[in-house]
Every structure is written in structure tokens, then in C-alpha cells.
C-alpha positions as CSV (number, residue, x, y, z in Angstrom):
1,X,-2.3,-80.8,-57.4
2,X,-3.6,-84.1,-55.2
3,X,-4.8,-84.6,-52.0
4,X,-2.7,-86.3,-49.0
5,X,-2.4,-89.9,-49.6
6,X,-5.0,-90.2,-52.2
7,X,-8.0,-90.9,-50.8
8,X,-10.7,-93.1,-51.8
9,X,-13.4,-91.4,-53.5
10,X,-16.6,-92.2,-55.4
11,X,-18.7,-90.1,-57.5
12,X,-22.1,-91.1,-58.4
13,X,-24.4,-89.8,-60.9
14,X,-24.7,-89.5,-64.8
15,X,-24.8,-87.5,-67.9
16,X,-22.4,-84.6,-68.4
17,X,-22.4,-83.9,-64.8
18,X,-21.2,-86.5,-63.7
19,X,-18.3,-86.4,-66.2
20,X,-17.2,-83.1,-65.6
21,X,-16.9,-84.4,-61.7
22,X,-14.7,-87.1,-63.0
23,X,-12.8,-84.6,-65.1
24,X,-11.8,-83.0,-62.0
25,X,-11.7,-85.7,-59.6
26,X,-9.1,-87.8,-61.6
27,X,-6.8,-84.4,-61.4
28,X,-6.3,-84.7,-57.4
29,X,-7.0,-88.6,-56.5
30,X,-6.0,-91.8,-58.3
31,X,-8.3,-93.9,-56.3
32,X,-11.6,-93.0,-58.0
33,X,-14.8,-94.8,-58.7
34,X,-18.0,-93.7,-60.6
35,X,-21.2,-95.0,-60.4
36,X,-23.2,-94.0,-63.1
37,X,-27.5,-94.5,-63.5
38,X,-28.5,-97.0,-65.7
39,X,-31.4,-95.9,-67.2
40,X,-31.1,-94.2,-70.4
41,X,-33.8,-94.7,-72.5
42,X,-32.9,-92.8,-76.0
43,X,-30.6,-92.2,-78.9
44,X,-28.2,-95.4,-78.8
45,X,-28.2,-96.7,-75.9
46,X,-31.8,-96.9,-75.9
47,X,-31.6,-98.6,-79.0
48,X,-28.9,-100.8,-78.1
49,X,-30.8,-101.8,-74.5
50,X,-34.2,-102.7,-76.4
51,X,-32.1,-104.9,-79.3
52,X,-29.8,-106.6,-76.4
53,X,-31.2,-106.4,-73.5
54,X,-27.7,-105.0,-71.8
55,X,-27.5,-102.0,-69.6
56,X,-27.7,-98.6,-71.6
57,X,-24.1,-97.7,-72.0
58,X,-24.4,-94.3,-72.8
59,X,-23.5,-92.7,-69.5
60,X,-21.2,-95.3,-68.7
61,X,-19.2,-94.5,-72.0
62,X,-19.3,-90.7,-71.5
63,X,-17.7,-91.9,-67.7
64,X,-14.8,-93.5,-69.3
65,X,-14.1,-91.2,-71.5
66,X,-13.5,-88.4,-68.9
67,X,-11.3,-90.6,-67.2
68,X,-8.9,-90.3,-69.8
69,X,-5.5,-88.7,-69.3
70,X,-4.6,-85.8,-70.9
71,X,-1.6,-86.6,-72.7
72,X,-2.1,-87.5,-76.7
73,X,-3.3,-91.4,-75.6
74,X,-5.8,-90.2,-73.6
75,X,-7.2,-87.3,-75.3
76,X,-7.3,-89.7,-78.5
77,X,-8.8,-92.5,-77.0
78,X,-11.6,-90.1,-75.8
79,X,-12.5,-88.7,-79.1
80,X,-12.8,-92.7,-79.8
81,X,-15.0,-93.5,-77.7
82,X,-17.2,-90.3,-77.9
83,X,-17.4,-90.3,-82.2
84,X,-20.7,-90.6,-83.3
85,X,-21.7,-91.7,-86.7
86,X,-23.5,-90.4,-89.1
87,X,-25.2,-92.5,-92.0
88,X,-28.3,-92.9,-93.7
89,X,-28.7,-96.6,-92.4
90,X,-28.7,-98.0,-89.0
91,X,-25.4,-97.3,-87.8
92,X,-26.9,-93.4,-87.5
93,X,-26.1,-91.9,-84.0
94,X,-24.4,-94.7,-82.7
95,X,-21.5,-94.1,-80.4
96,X,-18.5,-96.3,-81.2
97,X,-17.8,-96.7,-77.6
98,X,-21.4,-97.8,-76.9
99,X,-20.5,-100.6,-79.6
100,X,-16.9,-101.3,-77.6
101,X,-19.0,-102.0,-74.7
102,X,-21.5,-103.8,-75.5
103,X,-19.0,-106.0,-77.7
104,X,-17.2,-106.6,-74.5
105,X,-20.5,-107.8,-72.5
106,X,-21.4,-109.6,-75.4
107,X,-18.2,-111.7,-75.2
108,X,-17.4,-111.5,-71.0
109,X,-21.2,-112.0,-70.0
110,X,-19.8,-109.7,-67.4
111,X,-21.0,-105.7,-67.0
112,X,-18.2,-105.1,-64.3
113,X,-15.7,-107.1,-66.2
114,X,-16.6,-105.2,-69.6
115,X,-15.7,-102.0,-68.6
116,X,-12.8,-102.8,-66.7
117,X,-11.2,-104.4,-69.7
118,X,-12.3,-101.1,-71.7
119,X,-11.0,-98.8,-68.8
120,X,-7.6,-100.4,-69.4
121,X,-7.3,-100.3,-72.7
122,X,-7.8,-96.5,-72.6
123,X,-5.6,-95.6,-69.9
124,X,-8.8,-94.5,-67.7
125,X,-7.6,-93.1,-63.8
126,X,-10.1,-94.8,-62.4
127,X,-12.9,-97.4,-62.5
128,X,-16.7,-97.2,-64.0
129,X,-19.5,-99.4,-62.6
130,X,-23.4,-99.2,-63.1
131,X,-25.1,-98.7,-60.1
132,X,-27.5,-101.8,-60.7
133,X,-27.3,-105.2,-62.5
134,X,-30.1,-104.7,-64.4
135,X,-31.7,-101.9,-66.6
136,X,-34.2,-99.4,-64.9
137,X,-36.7,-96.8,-66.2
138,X,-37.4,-93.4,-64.4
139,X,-41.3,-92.0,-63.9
140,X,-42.0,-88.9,-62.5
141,X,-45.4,-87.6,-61.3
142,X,-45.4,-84.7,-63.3
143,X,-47.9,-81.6,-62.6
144,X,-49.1,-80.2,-66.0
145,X,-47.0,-82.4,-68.8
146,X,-50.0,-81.2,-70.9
147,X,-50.5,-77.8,-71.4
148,X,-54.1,-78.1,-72.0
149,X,-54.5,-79.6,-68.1
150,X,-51.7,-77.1,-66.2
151,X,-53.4,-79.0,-62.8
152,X,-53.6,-82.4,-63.8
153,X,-50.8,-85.0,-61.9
154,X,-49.7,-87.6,-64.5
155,X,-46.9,-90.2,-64.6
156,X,-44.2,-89.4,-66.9
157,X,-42.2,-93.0,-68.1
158,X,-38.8,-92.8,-69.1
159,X,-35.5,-90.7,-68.5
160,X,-35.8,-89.0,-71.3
161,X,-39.3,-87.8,-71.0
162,X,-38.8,-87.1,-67.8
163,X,-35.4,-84.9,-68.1
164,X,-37.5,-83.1,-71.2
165,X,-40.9,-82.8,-69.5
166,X,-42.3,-79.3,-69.5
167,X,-44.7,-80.0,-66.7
168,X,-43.2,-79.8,-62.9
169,X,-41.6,-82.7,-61.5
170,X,-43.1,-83.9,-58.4
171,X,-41.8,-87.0,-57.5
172,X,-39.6,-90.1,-59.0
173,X,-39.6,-93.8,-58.8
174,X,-37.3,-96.2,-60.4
175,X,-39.0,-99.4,-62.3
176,X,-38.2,-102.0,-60.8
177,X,-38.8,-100.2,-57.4
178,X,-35.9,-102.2,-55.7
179,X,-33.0,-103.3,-58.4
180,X,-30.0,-105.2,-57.1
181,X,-27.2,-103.0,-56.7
182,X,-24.1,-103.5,-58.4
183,X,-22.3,-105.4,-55.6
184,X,-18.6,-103.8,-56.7
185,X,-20.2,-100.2,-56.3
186,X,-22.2,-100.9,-53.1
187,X,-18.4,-101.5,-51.5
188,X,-17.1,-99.1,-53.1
189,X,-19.3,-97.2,-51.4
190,X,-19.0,-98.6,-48.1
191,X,-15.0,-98.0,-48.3
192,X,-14.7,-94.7,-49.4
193,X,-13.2,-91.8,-48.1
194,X,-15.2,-89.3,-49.6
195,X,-18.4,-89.5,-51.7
196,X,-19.7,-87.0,-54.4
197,X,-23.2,-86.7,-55.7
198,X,-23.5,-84.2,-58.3
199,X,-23.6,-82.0,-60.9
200,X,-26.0,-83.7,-63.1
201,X,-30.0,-83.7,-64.2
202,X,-31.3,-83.7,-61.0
203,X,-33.9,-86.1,-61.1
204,X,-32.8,-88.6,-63.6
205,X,-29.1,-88.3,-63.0
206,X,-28.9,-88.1,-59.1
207,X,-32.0,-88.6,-57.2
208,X,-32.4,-92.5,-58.5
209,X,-29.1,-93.5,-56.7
210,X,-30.8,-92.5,-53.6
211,X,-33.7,-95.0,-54.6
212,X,-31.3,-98.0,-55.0
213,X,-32.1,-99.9,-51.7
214,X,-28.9,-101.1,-51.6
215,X,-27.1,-97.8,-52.5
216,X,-29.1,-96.2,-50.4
217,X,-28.4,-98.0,-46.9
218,X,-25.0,-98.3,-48.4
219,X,-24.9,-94.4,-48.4
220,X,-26.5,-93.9,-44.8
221,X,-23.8,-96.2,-43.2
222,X,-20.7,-95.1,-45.2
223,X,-18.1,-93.6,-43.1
224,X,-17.0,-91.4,-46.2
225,X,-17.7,-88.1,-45.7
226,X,-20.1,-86.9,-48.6
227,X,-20.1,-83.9,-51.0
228,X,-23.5,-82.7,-53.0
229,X,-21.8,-80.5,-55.8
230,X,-25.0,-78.3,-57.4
231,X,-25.4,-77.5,-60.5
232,X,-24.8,-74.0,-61.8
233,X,-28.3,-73.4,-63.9
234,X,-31.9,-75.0,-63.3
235,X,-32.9,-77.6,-66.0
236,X,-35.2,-76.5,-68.7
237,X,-38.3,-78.7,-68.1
238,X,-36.9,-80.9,-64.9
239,X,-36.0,-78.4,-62.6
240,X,-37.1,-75.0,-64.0
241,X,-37.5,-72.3,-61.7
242,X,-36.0,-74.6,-59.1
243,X,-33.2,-72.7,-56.4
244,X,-29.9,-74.1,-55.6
245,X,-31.9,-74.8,-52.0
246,X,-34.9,-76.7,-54.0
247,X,-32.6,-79.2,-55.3
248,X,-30.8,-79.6,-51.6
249,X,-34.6,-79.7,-50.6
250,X,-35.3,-82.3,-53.3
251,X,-32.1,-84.4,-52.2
252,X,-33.3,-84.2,-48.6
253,X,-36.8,-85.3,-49.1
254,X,-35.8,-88.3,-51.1
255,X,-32.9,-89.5,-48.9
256,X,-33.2,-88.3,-45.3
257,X,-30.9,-90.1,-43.7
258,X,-28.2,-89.1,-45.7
259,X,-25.8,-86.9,-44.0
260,X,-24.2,-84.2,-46.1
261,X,-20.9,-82.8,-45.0
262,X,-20.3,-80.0,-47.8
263,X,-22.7,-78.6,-50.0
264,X,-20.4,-77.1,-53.1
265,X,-21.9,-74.5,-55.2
266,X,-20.4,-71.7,-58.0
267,X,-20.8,-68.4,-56.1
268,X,-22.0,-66.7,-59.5
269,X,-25.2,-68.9,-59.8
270,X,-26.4,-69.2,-56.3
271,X,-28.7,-65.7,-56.0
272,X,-28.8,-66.0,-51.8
273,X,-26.3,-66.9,-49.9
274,X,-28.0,-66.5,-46.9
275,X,-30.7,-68.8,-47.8
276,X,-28.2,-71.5,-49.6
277,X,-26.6,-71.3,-46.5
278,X,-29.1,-71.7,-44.4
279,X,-30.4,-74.9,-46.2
280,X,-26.5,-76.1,-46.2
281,X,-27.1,-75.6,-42.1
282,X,-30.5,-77.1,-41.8
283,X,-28.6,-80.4,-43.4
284,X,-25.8,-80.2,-40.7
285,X,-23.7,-79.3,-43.7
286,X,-21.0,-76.5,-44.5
287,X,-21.1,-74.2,-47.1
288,X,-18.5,-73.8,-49.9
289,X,-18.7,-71.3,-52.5
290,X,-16.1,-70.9,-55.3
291,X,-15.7,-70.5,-59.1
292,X,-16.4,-73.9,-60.5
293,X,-18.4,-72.2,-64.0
294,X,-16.5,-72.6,-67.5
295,X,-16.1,-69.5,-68.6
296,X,-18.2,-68.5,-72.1
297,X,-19.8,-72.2,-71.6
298,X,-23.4,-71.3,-69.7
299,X,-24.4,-74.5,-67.5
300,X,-20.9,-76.3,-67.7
301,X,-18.4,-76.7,-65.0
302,X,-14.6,-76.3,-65.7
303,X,-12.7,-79.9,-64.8
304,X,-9.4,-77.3,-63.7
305,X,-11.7,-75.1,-61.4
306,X,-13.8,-78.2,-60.1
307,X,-10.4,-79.9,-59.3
308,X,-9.0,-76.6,-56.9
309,X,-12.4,-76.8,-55.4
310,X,-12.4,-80.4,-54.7
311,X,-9.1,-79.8,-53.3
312,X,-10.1,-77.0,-50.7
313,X,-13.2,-79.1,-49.4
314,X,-10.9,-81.9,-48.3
315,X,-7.9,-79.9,-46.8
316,X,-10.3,-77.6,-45.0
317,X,-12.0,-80.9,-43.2
């Protein structure tokens, strides 16, 4: 399965949402890019930004790693990069592809060039950039993060904290509030075909690559015709209780000026249609509804499914 000519796409986001969109996308295009946030704040990469200063490379690892093919190279150069050890000393939870990486800026003094040279030795179809220069932290004005003051609007500092908060996210703001974007992804950008934003932790995965200045306008002049792919469950603590149309709502509120051409959704987990369609209509967007859910996996999308529905949205435009 591929699409006509293999278009330029580029997916933006983080996490495991972002890498089961890669998973998919590298199935129908060979001309794909990810941009992945940069402001992880735990586990390794936390530890390995505070000790080095570097970018966190935990997303961008988990990026590269579902860019791998899936013939025997691939698939074992994957499980490489994703092993995690486990010790009593201070190599504990350490990924050895978040070692590979930062090895590589260590020696390059290059983020860009780092993970291209680690892209190629695994084979990955396609190319991994941060989306700034720089590492960033995430707050969120979060309504009752205590549960002894339910009312009370606090700021919430950190990815982490704010993709485990079990108050109700308000707002979010990146720290600095106007990093330089990654110059390779701001073109990348600007000479795409088609752009995808989503699945992923809605507010610390998604929302901060609308908060980029330079992604942002970037994003509001592209030609590429953009997809929002939604996530099949809410997020316990950042978006719980939140509809499929909240998180177009959140999207919306943050980025205005983006314009949305398909909003792509797993027909199982969307409760209205009528009201996710509406929203999809309000945004000057279409509506596309298929089964995109891993079966026997609750939350997780399936790369084969995602692929066929990638597929439809750009022969139907």
C-alpha cells in the first residue's frame, strides 16, 4: 500500500502517539518527517537533560525506533534502541538508545546531525528532528491539582506533572515562551504535502508545537494540507472527561489560524457523531471515521489500520 508519488509528509507530536503515527505513515510514504516535543522531564531522559544539558531524547528515540522496517534488521534494531536496563546502580532505567544519542551529540555537537547518523544506521524510513534547539518545560494552569482546594488555579511545572496531574488542565505555556525552532523542521514544514498532528497526550505531546512561534507561523502558511488524528480514549488526569470535540476545541483555542482539513477519529470511541461532526464543520474540516483501535490493546492504535486510514484521507482529497 502507498500513496501516488509519495508525498511529503510530516508528523508532529510525541510519546507513543506519535509513534504509532509513524508506524503507519512509514507503511504508505517514504518521504516522512517527525517532529517530536522536546520537553520530557523524567525517567532518563530527564536525567540525562539535567547531567548534559542536551535535549531529552526519550521521544526522539521512541521516533526512530518506529521508523524501523519490519524485516529482521529493523525489528532488531528497534528492540536496541527501546531496551531498558535494569540495575541496582545508575545505569537503572536508562534506555540504550537514549545513550546512542546522546553519544552521538556528544561527539557531532550537532542535534540534527545526531540523529541522522542514528537514523541510518538503523535503517529508519524516514527522518527525526526536535521541534526546538533547546530544551523546554511545560506548565499548565491546573484547576484543583490539590484535592484539598478542588477551586483553587495553580501552575503545574513540568511534562510529567502535567500529563499526571489529577486537577483539570486549563491552559499551557512552554518555558521559554518563544524557543528557536529547529530550522530543518520549520522547512520541513513549509514543504510538505500533508501534515499530521496526533494521536498523543494532548497537552504535553501536541498542543506545545502549536506554541513554537516559529512552528506555529510555519503551520499557518504551509500549503500542506493538515490532518488532526484523535486519540481513541481521554487521558487519566490531562484530559479526563474530555470529548473527542474538547480536544478539537482545545486545538482550536490554542492555534486559531490553523486550518484543519480532516479530522480522523476511530468510530468505536467517538460517542456523537453528530456533534464530532459538527465540531469537524465549525473548523472547515471533513470528517473521517474508521477503525484505527488495536484490537484487545485499550487506548492504542493499530500501525496496519492507521496506515489504510491514512491512505483513504489522501485518495479521497
Amino acid at each position: 500500500m502507498s500513496w501516488s508519488d509519495d508525498p511529503s509528509v510530516v508528523a508532529l507530536g510525541g510519546g507513543h502517539g506519535l509513534a504509532a503515527s509513524l508506524a503507519a505513515l512509514r507503511r504508505v510514504t517514504s518521504e516522512l518527517t517527525a517532529v517530536v516535543t522536546v520537553a520530557d522531564n523524567g525517567g532518563s531522559s530527564g536525567r540525562l537533560r539535567a547531567e548534559f544539558g542536551v535535549l531529552p531524547p526519550g521521544d526522539l528515540r521512541m521516533a526512530l525506533a518506529a521508523l524501523c522496517g519490519d524485516d529482521r534488521w529493523g525489528q532488531t534494531w528497534a528492540r536496541v534502541l527501546q531496551h531498558r536496563f535494569t540495575s541496582d546502580g545508575e545505569m537503572d532505567g536508562h534506555a540504550l538508545g537514549n545513550l546512542l544519542i546522546v553519544a552521538l551529540w556528544d561527539l557531532l555537537d550537532d542535534h540534527v546531525a545526531g540523529l541522522d547518523w542514528v537514523g541510518g544506521l538503523l535503517g529508519a524510513r524516514g527522518r527525526v528532528l526536535p521541534m526546538a534547539v533547546t530544551p523546554l518545560d511545560i506548565n499548565a494552569d491546573v484547576r484543583g491539582a490539590s484535592p484539598e482546594a478542588p477551586l483553587e488555579i495553580t501552575v503545574v511545572r513540568g511534562q510529567v506533572e502535567v500529563a499526571t496531574t489529577t486537577g483539570k488542565v486549563l491552559d499551557v505555556h512552554l518555558d521559554p515562551e518563544d524557543p528557536k525552532a529547529c530550522p530543518e523542521a520549520v522547512r520541513a514544514i513549509e514543504d510538505a504535502d500533508w501534515i499530521v498532528l496526533g494521536p498523543g497526550s494532548w497537552y504535553s505531546s501536541v498542543i506545545p508545537h502549536v506554541l513554537v512561534p516559529e512552528l506555529r507561523s510555519a503551520l499557518a502558511r504551509t500549503s500542506a494540507r493538515v490532518v488532526v488524528t484523535l486519540n481513541l480514549e481521554p487521558q487519566p488526569g490531562e484530559t479526563e472527561g474530555y470529548t473527542p470535540e474538547d480536544h478539537l476545541a482545545v486545538l482550536h483555542r490554542h492555534a486559531p489560524e490553523l486550518r484543519i482539513d480532516t479530522v480522523l477519529a476511530d468510530a468505536s470511541s467517538v460517542p456523537d457523531e453528530r456533534r464530532l461532526r459538527t465540531a469537524a464543520d465549525d473548523l472547515g474540516a471533513r470528517l473521517v471515521l474508521a477503525d484505527v483501535a488495536l484490537a484487545g490493546t485499550p487506548g492504542q492504535h493499530d500501525p496496519e489500520k492507521l496506515a489504510r486510514a491514512y491512505a483513504l484521507v489522501v485518495r479521497a482529497n
